[in-house]
N, C-alpha and C positions, 0 to 999 in steps of 0.2 A: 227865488233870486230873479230881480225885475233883469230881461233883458234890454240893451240898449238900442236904441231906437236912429243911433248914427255911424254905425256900427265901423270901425277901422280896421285898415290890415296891416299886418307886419313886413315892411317893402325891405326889401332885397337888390343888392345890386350884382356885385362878383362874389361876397361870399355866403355860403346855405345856412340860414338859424339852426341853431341845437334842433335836434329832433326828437320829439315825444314818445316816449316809448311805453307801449301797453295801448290795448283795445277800450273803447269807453270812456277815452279822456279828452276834458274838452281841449283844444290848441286854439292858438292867433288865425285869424284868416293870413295868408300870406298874398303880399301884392306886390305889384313892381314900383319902381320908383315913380313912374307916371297913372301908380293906383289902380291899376287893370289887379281883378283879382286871379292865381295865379292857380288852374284848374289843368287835372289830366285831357286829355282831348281823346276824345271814346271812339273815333273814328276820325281816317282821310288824313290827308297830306296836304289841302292846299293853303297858298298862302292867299285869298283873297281879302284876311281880314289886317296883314300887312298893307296889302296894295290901295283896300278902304282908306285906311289912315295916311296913304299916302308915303311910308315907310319903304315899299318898295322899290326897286331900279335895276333897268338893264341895260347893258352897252351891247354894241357890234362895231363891227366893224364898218366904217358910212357906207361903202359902195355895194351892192349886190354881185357878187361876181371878181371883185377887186380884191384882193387877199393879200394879207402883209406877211414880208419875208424874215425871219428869224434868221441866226447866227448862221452865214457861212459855215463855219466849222467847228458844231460843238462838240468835241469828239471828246472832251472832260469836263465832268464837275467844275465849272470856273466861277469861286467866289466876287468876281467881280460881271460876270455877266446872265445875262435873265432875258427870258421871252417875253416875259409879263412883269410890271410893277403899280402896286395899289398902295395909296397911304391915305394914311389918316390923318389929317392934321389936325385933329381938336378941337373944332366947331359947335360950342355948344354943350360939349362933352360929351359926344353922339360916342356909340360901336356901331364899327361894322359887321356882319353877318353875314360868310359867304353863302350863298344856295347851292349856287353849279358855276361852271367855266367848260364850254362844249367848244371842240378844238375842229376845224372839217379842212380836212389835205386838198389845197388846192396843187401844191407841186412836193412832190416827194424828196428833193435836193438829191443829189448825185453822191453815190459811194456810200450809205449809208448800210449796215448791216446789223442795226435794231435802232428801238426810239424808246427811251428812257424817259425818266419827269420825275423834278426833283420841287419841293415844295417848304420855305423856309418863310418864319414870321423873326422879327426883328421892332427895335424900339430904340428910338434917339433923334437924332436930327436923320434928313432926307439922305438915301442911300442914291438916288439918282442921279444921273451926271448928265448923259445923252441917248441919243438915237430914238429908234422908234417913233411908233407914230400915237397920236395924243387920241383915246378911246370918249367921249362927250357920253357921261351914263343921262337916261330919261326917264322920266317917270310914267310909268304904265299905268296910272294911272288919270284918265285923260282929264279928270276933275279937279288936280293937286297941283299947283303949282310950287311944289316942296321939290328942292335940290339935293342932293347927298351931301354938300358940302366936302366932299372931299379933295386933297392936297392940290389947288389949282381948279379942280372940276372935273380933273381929266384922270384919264387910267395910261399909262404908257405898256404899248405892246409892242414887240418888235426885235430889232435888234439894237437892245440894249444894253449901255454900258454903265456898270453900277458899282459905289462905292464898297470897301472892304466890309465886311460883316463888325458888327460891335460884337460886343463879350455876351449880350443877352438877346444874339440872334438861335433859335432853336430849328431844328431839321421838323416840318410837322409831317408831313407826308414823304415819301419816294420808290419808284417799283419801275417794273419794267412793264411796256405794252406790246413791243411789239418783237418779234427773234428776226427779222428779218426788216427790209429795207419799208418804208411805209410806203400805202397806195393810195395816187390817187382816188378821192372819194370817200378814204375813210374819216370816219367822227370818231371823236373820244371825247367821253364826256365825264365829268368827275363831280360827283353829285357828294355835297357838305353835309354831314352830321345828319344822317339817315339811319335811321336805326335799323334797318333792312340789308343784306349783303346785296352789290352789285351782280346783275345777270351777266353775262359774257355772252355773246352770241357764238350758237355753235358751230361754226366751220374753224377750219385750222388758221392758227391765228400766223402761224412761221410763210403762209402762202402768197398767193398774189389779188386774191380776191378779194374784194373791200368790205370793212372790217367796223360792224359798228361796238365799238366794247366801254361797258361802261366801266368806272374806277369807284367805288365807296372809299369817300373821303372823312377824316374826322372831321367834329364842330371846328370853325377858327372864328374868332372872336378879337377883332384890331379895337385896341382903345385907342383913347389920345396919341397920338406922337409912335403909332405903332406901322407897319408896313408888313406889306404880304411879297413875297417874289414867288413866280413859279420857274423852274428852268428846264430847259428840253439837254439830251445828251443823246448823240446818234455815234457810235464807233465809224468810223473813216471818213466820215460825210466830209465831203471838201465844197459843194456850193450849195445853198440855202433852201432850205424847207420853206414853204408858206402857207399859210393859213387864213381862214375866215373863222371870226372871233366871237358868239356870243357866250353873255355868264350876266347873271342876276345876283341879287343881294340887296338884305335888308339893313335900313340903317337907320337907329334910334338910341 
């Protein structure tokens, strides 16, 4: 049997071909929509061969030192409000790819006695209304001139006011981080689709000493016309937590 000399792969998008069952059979190469062939990775976690192609991006917050203030008082799950909103608007017919979203306490807000985070994807027209302040992701890649294209360009973080959830909004994450009031100084960092459980650093996390803990997040994956919200929830907090913002992701 002459083999072929231009050889194709079977490209995939969101859903997995049948699978070959039985040892010693030959199957399709499998590849992506943009023909990369579509291999286990035998070691390491990094993403340089995103950031290559220019796929990669990351925002902060502009100022060093400056840190933006969240809800006065999120003292419940409020469908209508959010620390974080990212959308997709459809560009090309790109996904987005969270990596991480590292959260660092610049002010603790007042009355608070834990900090919560609640994590919901959603799909339809823009769920954003107001507030907050506009996040400008870059490409860390200094070679690339490639944009993320996403809703506007910008990421809104802050204290924001956001539309009612649709019918195919989903809970994808939420837990507790902290039993006690946050402190200045602590990170929380919530690393996406890692196939490794998160470490926790070992001191008492109910105390006053600052706290770096990380969160194992599932994969999320924004198509077209899709949106991520993250939300914070602090029982009695009456004046405003704030923070310094960065979080990476890939977008193709």
């Amino acid at each position: 049997m002459a083999e072929s000399t231009n050889p194709t792969a079977l490209a995939f998008s969101n859903a997995l071909p049948a699978p070959t069952v039985g040892d010693n059979v030959r199957t399709p190469i499998r590849g992506t929509r943009y023909g990369e062939i579509v291999t286990y990775p035998l070691f390491g976690s990094k993403l340089y061969e995103a950031a290559q192609e220019g796929s990669y991006f990351v925002a902060t917050n502009a100022t060093l030192g400056t840190a933006i203030a969240g809800k006065a008082a999120p003292t419940t799950l409020a469908d209508t409000a959010a620390l974080m909103f990212l959308r997709n608007d459809g560009a090309n017919n790109r996904q987005i790819m969270l990596d991480y979203i590292l959260l660092m306490v610049a002010a603790a807000g007042t009355n608070g006695t834990d900090w919560q985070f609640s994590m919901q994807g959603d799909a339809g027209a823009s769920r954003f209304t107001s507030g907050g302040t506009n996040i400008t992701p870059v490409n860390p890649n200094m070679a690339s001139a490639n944009t993320p294209g996403l809703d506007g360009g910008v990421i809104r973080f802050g204290d924001l006011t956001i539309a009612a959830a649709t019918s195919a909004a989903r809970i994808l994450h939420h837990g507790l981080v902290r039993t006690v009031i946050k402190v200045v100084g602590d990170k929380y960092l919530f690393k996406f689709g890692d196939s490794s459980p998160g470490v926790i650093s070992g001191i008492p996390l109910e105390g006053t000493t600052q706290a770096s803990i990380n969160i194992p997040c599932p994969p999320v994956v924004l198509g077209p016309g899709q949106s991520f919200l993250f939300r914070e929830v602090a029982t009695a907090q009456s004046v405003a937590a704030s923070y310094q913002l960065t979080m990476g992701f890939v977008v193709r």
